[in-house]
N, C-alpha and C positions, 0 to 999 in steps of 0.2 A: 450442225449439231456438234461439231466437234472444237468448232471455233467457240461453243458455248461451254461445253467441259474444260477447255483450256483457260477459257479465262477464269471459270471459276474456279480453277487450279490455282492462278495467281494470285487471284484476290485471298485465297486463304492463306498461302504463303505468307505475302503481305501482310497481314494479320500476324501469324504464328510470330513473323520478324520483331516486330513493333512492342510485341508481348513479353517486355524487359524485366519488369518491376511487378511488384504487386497487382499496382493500379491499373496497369493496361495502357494500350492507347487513350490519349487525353479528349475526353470529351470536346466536341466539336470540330474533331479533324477531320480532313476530306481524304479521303485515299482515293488514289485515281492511277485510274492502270488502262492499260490496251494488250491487246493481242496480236500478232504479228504471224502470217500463214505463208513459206516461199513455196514453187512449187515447179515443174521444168515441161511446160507445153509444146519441144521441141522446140524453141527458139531461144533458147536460155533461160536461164532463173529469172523467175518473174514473184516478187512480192506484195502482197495486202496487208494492210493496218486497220482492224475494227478500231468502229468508234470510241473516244475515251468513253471509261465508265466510273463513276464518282460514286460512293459510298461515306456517306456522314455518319460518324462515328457517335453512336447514343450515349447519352450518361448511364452507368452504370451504377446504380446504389449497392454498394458492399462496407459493411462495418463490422468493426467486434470488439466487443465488451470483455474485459478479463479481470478479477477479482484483485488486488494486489494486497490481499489479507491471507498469508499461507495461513494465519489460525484463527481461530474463532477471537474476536472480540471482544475483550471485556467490559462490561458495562455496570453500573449501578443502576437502583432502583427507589426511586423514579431518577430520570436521567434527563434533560436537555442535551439536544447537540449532538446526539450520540451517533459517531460517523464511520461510514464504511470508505474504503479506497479503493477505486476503481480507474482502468484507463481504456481510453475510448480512442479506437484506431482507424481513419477513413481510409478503406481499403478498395473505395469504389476510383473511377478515372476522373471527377471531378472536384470543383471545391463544393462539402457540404453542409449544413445543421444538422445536427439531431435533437429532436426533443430527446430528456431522460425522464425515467418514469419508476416507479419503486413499487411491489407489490410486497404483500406478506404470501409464504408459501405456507398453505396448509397439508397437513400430514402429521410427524412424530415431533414437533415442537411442542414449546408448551402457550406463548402467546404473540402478540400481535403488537407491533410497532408502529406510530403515528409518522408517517413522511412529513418535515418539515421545510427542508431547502437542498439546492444544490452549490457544489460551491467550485469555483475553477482554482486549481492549484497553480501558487504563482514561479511553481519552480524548486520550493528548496524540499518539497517532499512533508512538511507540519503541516498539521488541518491549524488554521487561523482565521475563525470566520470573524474574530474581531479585528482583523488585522488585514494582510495583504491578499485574502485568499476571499474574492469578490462575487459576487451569485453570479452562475452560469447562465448566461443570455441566450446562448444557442448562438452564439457567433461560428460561421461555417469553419469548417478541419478543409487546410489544403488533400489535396488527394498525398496519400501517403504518410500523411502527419498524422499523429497524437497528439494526445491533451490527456493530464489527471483529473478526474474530481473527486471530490468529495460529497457523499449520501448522507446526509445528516435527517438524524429519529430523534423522534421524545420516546422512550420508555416510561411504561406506567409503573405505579407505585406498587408497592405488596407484595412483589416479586419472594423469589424462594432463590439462594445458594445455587449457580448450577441449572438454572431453567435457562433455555433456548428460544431464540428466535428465530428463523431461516427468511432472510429477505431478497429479494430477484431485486436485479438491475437490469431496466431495459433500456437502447436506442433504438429509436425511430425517424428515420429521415422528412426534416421539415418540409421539404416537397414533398412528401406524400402525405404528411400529417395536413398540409394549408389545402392539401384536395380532400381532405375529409377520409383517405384511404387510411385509417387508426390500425387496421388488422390487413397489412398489405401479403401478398405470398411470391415469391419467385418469379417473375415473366410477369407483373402486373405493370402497366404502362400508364404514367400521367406525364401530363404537360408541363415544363418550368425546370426541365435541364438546362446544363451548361453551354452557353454558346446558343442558345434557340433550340434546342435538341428536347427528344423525350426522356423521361426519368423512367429506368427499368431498373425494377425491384431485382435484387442480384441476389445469389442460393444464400450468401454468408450473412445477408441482413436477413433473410428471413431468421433465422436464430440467433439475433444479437443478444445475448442477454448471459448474464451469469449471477451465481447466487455468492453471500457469503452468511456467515450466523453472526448474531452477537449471544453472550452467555451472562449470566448476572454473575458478579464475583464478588461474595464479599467477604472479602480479603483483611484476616487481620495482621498484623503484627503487634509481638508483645517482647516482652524483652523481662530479664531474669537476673538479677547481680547476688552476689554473693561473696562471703569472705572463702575462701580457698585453703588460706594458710596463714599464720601469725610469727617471727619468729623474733624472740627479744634483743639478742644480739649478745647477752648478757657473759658467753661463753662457754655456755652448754649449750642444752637441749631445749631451754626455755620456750615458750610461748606467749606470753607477755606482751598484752599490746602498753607499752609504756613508748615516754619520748624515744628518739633514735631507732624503733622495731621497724622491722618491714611487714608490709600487709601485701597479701595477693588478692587480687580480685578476681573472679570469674564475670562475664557478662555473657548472658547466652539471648540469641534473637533466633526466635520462630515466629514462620510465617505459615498461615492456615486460610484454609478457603477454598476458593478457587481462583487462578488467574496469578498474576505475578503483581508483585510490591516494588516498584521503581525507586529507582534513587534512593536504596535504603543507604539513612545515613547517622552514626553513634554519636551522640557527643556526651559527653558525663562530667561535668563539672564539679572539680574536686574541692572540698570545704580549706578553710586557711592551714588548718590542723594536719593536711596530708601533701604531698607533694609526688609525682614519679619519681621513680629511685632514680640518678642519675642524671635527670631531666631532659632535657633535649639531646644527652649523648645516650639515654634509655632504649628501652625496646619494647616494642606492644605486640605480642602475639596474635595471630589473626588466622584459626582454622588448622595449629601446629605451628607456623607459620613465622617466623620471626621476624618484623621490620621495625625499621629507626622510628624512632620519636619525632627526629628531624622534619620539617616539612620539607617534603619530596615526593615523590607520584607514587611511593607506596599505597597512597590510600590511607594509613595513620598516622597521625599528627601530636605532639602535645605540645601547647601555649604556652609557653610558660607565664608570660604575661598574664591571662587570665585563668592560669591555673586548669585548663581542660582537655581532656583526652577528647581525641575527634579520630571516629572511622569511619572511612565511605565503604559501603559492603557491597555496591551496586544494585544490581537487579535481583530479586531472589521471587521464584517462583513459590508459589504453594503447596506442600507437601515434599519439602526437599526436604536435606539434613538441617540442622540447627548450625545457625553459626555461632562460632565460639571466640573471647576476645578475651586475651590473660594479660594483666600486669602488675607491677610490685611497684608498693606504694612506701613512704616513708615517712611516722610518724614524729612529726614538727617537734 
């Protein structure tokens, strides 16, 4: 009896040792130990060796699904393509597949999304499903690897400003999906591990799954120009838009909705009549702001070539402050 708690003292050690990484011992290892008993019969130390004992290490299915969306979504209505980002981590001791599977969550949304495709990200982080970003085959994850994909929906049409979706991404380990087991639980055992080994449903696959929302956004932007100021140059007080006066302009850009307005970007093309004061040694306001005319990474530009004021504003979400864009013009 004692010869049998000793080894299975070591065999757990063994274990505990091997237990580096995530993944664990790699499916299809043989662990193989003995035990060793000395002991003094009056004649000296006298020692025994039990039999080896070999222990084949089982596939472990363990994975998990993580959202790479911190915010909801933006989407239009109706929408193609409409895609979520997720990354999918094989955290079992084997190489595996997973099928991926999309549900709509019901509760406090307002509707319900079509699953169209999956798509494997080839690395630079953009959804490109016309491009390098190819439908996901279920090609197996080494143990410890990741992969992105991408959850691509159609959204339907009629939507409202601000209505929700809440969609689940799930994995499912393809040996257990090719045995038919679709609703596998922890300790559930099929055939078609690694190395000839059995596939055990692991605690972290049973809750593979994580949610993210899309939100409908619709998002405008408008923009608002104005004369500011007129001054004739004449040596007073004048106002006088005559040849040689300066003119101010105001440009103001709001953005309303919901969701943010990408790559907002100004350009205002000025008639032959008006020119920036100064021109390219000018200066174009931007938010108080002051930067060159020059092109340089400020963000504003003017051409003189074709006569046009150009501002990159960037990203501007919805419901911020207005941006504001001043400059003194000179008439021809």
């Amino acid at each position: 009896m004692k010869q049998l708690l000793t080894l299975a003292s070591i065999t757990l050690l063994a274990l505990a040792a091997t237990h580096s990484h995530a993944a664990g011992t790699q499916a299809g290892a043989t662990i193989a130990n003995e035990a060793t008993v000395t002991y003094n019969a009056g004649a000296g130390t006298i020692s025994a060796t039990s039999q080896t004992v070999n222990v084949i290490v089982q596939e472990l299915i363990n994975v998990t699904v993580v959202s790479q969306d911190a915010n909801k979504v933006n989407i239009s209505s109706p929408q193609d393509n409409a895609y979520l980002k997720f990354q999918i981590t094989n955290t079992g001791n084997g190489s595996e597949a997973f099928v991926i599977s999309q549900s709509n969550l019901s509760g406090s949304d307002d509707f319900d999304v079509t699953y169209s495709n999956v798509y494997l990200d080839d690395g630079d982080g953009t959804f490109e499903p016309e491009g390098d970003d190819v439908p996901y085959d279920t090609s197996s994850i080494a143990a410890d690897a990741s992969i992105v994909i991408w959850v691509a929906s159609s959204i339907p049409t009629g939507l409202s400003d601000g209505q929700e979706a809440e969609v689940q991404v799930k994995a499912l380990a393809k040996t257990f999906s090719d045995a038919g087991q679709t609703n596998p639980s922890a300790g559930d055992v099929v055939a078609g591990g690694d190395g000839g080994t059995s596939a055990v449903y692991g605690t972290a696959a049973a809750s593979a799954d994580d949610n993210a929302t899309f939100i409908v956004s619709a998002i405008t932007v408008t923009i608002n120009k104005e004369v500011s100021a007129v001054r004739d140059n004449l040596g007073g007080s004048g106002t006088q838009p005559v040849p040689g006066a300066d003119v101010d302009y105001t440009l103001t850009v709001t953005v309303t909705g919901t969701g943010t307005a990408n790559e907002v970007v100004v350009s205002d093309p000025l008639p032959a009549t008006l020119a920036l004061k100064d021109g390219t040694d000018g200066t174009i306001t931007v938010n108080a702001v002051a930067m060159t005319a020059a092109s340089d990474t400020d963000g504003a530009n003017y051409d003189a070539n074709t006569n046009t004021i150009s501002v990159n504003l960037g990203n501007i979400s919805a419901g911020t402050s207005a941006r504001t864009i001043q400059f003194t013009t000179s008439i021809q």
